[in-house]
N, C-alpha and C positions, 0 to 999 in steps of 0.2 A: 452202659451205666446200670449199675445193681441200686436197689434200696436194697437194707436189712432192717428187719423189726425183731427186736429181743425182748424178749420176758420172761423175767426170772421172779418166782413165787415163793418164798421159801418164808413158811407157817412152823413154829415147833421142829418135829422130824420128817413132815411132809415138805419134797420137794418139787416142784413143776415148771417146768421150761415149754418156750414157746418160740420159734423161729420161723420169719415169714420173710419172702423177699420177693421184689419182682424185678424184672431186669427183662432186657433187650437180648440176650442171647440166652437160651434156656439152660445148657450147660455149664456155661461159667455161673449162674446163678444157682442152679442145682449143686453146683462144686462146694461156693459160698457155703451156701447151706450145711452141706457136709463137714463142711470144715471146723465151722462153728458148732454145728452138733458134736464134733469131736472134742473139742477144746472145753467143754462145758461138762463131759462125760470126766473129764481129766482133771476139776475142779476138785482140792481137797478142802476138808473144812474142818475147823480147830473143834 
């Protein structure tokens, strides 16, 4: 079982991410993490 915690800040043209998880296997939760951090890199905005 993973939690994820997301947060997303976006001020003006300042933006700031925040991703926290815990989980029972450290790898699959570290992966999570990853994943998410990519997916968030891959955001366009109008």
């Amino acid at each position: 079982m993973v939690n994820l915690f997301l947060h997303l800040f976006i001020g003006d043209r300042s933006f700031h991410q925040q991703v926290m998880a815990a989980g029972d296997n450290g790898d699959a939760t570290l992966g999570l993490v990853d994943e998410v951090k990519g997916k968030i890199r891959s955001l366009h905005f109008l």
